[in-house]
Steps between C-alpha positions, in 0.01 A plus 500: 500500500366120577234359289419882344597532156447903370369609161400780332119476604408386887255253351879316380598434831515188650521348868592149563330352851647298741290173479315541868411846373377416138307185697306729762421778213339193273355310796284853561429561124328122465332597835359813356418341207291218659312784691443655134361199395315434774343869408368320197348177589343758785375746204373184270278370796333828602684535813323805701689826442686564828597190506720553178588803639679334820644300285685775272585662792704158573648512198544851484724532845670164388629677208611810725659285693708313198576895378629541879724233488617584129588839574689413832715278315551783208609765795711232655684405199485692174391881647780462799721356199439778232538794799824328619643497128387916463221402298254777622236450223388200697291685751338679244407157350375392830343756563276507159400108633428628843234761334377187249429303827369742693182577244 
């Protein structure tokens, strides 16, 4: 299996990126991250209250949208990898994230 490595626990497993797709994931992460802070600074100078909420809403659909493009990549590569090698437990793995990210 490219870039997987398996191990006793899921938590073992590894997957190495292609560099575009490592790039776009970080590039999305620092985005999110600037929105966080910007959260702050808005919190330390009394910003009025639905206007921090407009802005976690930002941040909140940015990071649905860096979850989106995580999990596409997963189903592309390691659950259409795992299913073509018999390894059935996979969808019962993605499944258990699918109910995490649906809360």
């Amino acid at each position: 299996m490219p870039g997987m490595h398996a191990g006793a626990h899921a938590s073992v497993r590894k997957k190495v990126r292609d560099e575009e797709e490592r790039r776009e994931l970080m590039n999305r992460l620092k985005r999110i991250e600037g929105q966080v802070r910007g959260l702050q600074r808005m919190l330390e100078e009394n910003a009025y209250c639905p206007e921090i909420l407009t802005q976690a809403s930002a941040v909140n659909s940015a990071l649905n949208s860096f979850c989106r493009v995580l999990l596409t990549a997963h189903l592309r590569t390691c659950v259409s990898e795992d299913i073509r090698a018999g390894r059935e437990d996979t969808v019962d793995e993605l499944m258990a994230v699918l109910q995490k990210l649906m809360k």
